[in-house]
C-alpha positions in Angstrom: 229.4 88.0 47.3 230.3 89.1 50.5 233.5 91.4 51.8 235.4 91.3 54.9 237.3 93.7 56.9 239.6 91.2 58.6 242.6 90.7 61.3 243.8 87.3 61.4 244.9 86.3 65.4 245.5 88.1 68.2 247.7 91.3 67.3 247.5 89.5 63.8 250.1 86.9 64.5 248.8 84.8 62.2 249.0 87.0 58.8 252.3 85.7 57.7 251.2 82.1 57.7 248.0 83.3 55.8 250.1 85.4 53.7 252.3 82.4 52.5 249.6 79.9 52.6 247.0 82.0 50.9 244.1 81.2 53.9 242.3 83.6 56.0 242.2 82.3 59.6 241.0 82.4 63.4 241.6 80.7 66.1 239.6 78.6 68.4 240.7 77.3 72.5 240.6 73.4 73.2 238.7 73.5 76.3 235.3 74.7 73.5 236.3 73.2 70.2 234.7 70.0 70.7 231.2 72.1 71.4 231.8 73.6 67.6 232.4 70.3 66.0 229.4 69.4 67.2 227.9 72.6 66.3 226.6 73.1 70.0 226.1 76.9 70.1 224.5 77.0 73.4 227.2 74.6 74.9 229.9 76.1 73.2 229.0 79.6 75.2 228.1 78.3 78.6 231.7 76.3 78.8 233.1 79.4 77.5 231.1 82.0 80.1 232.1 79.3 83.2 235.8 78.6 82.1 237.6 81.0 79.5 239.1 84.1 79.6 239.6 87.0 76.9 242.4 87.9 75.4 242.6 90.7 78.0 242.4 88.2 80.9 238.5 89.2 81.4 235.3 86.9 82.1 233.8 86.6 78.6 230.2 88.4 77.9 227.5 86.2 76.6 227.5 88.5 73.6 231.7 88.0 73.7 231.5 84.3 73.5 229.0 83.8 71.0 230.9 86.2 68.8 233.8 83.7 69.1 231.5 80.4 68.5 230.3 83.2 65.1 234.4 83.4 63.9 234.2 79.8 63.3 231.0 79.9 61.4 232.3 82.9 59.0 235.7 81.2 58.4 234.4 78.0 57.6 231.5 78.8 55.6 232.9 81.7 53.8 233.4 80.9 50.1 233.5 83.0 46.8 233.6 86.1 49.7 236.5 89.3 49.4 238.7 89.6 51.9 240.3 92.8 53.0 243.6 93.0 55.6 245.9 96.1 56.3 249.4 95.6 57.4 250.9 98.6 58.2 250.6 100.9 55.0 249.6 98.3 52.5 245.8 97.0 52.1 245.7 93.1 50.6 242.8 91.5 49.5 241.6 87.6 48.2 239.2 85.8 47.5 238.1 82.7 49.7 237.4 79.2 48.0 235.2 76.1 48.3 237.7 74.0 49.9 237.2 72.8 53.2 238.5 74.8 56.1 242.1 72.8 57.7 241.8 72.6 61.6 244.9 72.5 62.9 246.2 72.1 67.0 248.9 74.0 67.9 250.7 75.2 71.0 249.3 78.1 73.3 250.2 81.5 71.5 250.4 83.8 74.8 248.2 86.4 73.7 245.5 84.3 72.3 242.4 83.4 75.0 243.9 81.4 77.9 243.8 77.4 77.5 247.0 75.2 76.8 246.6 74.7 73.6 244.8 76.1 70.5 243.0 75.2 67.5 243.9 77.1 64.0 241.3 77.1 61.6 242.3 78.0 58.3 240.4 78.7 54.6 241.8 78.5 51.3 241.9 81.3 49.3 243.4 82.9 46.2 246.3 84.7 46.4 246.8 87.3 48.6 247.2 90.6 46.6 248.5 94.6 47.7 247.2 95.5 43.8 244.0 96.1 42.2 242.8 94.2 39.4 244.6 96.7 36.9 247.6 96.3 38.5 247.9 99.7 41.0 249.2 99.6 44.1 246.4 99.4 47.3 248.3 101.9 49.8 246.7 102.9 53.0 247.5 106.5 53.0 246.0 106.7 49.5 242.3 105.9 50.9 240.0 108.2 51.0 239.1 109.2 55.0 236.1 107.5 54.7 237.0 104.9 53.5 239.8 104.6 56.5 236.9 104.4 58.8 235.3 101.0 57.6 238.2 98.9 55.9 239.9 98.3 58.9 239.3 97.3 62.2 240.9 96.6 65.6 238.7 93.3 65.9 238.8 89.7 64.2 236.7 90.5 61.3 233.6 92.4 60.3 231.3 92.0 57.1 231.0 95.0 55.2 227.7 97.0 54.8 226.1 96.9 51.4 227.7 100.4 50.4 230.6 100.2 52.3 231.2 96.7 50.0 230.4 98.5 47.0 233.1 100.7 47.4 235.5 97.9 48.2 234.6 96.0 45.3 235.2 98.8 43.1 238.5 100.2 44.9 239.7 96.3 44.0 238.8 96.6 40.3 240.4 99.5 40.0 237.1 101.9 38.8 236.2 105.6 39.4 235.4 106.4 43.1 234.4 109.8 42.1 230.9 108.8 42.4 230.9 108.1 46.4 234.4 111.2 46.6 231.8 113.5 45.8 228.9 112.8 47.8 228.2 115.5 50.4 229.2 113.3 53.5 232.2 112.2 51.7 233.0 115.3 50.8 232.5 116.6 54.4 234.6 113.7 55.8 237.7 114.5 53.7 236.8 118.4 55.3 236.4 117.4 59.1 239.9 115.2 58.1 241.7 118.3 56.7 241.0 120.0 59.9 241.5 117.8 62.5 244.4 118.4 65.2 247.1 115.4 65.6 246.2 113.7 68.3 247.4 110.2 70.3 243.7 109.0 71.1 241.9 107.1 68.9 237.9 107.6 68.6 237.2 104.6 70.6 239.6 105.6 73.2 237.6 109.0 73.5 234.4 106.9 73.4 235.4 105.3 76.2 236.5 107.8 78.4 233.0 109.6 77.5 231.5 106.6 78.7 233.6 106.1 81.7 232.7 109.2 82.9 228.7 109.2 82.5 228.7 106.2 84.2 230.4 107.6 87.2 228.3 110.8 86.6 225.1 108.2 86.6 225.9 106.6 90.0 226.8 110.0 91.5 223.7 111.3 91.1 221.1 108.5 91.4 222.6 108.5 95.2 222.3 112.2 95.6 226.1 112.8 95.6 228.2 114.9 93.3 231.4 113.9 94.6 232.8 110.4 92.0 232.5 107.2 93.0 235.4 105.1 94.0 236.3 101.2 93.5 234.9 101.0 97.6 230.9 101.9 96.1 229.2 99.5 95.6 227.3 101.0 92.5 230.5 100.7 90.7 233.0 98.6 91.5 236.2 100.5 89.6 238.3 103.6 89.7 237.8 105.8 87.1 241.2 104.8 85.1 239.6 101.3 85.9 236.6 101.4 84.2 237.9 103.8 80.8 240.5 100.6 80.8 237.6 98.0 80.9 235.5 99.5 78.8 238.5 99.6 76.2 239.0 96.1 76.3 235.0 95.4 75.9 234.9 97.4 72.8 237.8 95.4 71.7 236.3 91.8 72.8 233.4 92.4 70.6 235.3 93.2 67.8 233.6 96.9 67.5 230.3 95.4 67.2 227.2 96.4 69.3 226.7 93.2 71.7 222.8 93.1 70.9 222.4 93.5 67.8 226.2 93.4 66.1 225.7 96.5 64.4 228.9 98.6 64.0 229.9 101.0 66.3 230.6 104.2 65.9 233.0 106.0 68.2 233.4 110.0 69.3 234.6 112.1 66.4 234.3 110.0 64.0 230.5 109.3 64.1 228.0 110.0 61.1 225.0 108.7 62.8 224.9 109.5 66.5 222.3 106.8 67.3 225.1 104.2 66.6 227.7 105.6 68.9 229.1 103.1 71.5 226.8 103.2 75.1 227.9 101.5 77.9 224.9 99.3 79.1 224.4 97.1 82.1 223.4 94.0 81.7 221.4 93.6 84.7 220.4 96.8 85.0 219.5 96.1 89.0 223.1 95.5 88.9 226.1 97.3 89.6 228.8 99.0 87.3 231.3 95.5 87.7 233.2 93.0 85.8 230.9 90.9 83.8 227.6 93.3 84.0 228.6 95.9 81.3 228.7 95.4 77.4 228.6 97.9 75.0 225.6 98.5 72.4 224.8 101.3 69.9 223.1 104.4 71.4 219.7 103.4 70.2 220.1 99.7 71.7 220.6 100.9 75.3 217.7 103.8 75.0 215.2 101.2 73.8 216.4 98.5 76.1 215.8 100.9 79.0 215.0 98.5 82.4 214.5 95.6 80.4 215.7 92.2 80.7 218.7 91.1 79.0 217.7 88.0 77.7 214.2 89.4 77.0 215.3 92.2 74.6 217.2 89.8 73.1 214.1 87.7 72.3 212.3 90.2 71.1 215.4 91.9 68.6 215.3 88.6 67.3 211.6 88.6 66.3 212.2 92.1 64.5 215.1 90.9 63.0 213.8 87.6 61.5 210.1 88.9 60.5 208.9 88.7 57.2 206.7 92.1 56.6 
């Protein structure tokens, strides 16, 4: 069994028709869905790179649009998996079923990708519930901070890590959480929590400001200047406010996910393992800091990259990830 962390549609305008249907559900443009139904990964992404547009109105990344072509695979295959959704204060949960996923065409929603029309895909599921399995009530603000920080996301959806599911699995049945309350991280979190000031910038808003301004810091000084770059260099191609803006709406495209590897981000001041913070990464990296040459990969990812090729790091994650020791 596996658990979800899941938004449903741009700015989640799909969650009431989930809701009252009982699915869980993404969304797919025209001009690529005939690629998925023939399960054409590789065409599905070139049409997509050449032709679509995020969201945001940006050229996708390669890592972007295979993400979407991987929304299609988790919704349909999904099957016996929880699934987890906040709205607003209340946290819901179900269980997907066997049933086969209903594609449906509908008209443009104008904050969905750009394209005339879309495809919804949507998977049965039980019920939607906002209580446990002994009948409390799942409210937001009664989560542990911890557990704030990995059952919910500003993407489309994420699997859960095997102790982060644990958790959810027991939160749902209702059992004793003192066992992960009072480990020494947990216990730390709840601390750094206790004393943090208010503030109206989220931890990947923060991460990308950091990020912004390294990179200008980079350019500066790989050309023997100290004074910033602006959108007229042609090391990077945006303003300050520019680039912290773009880098906001990468993070968002890839649904929190590092681009190379899809491990979770972490984001400035809300980090437990600094080698997963967000890092901006070109790349080319004998290109410039523009529009469709940045993605952004755990901290770790862009050190061990280094100069290498994009497509060859790739290759060889892939052999690491799929070896048999």
């Amino acid at each position: 069994m596996r658990v979800f962390i899941v938004n449903v549609g741009q700015q989640n305008y799909l969650w009431p028709d989930c809701l009252a249907r009982n699915t869980v559900a993404t969304v797919d443009n025209v001009a690529v869905h005939h690629f998925w139904d023939q399960r054409d990964r590789k065409g599905y992404i070139e049409h997509a790179l050449a032709h679509l547009k995020t969201a945001r109105n940006e050229t996708p990344t390669r890592a972007v649009a295979s993400r979407w072509y991987g929304l299609m695979e988790a919704i349909t295959e999904t099957g016996g998996d929880i699934w987890i959704h906040r709205e607003k204060e209340q946290l819901w949960w179900t269980t997907s079923l066997g049933d086969p996923v209903q594609t449906e065409r509908r008209p443009s929603f104008n904050a969905v990708r750009d394209g005339p029309e879309i495809f919804e895909l949507h998977k049965p599921c039980e019920p939607w519930s906002d209580r446990n399995r002994k009948g409390g009530k799942l409210s937001w603000d009664g989560l542990h901070p911890k557990a704030k920080d990995f059952l919910f996301t500003e993407g489309t959806l994420q699997q859960l890590a095997p102790d982060n599911a644990a958790y959810a699995l027991a939160l749902i049945a209702g059992d004793d959480l003192s066992g992960w309350h009072n480990q020494p991280t947990w216990q730390a979190k709840s601390d750094r929590a206790g004393r943090s000031a208010v503030t109206s910038f989220s931890p990947a808003q923060r991460a990308a400001w950091r990020m912004a301004d390294t990179a200008l810091a980079t350019v500066a000084q790989s050309n023997g200047q100290q004074a910033l770059r602006t959108i007229k260099n042609k090391d990077c191609l945006f303003t300050r406010e520019e680039l912290r803006e773009y880098i906001q709406s990468l993070i968002l495209d890839q649904d929190e996910l590092c681009a190379i590897t899809g491990i979770p981000l972490q984001f400035d001041g809300a980090q437990e393992d600094s080698e997963l913070l967000a890092s901006l990464d070109r790349i080319d990296s004998n290109g410039h800091y523009e529009r469709g040459n940045l993605q952004v990969v755990c901290r770790f990812v862009n050190r061990w990259k280094s100069d290498a090729r994009d497509e060859e790091f790739r290759r060889l994650i892939e052999l690491v990830r799929t070896s048999r020791f």
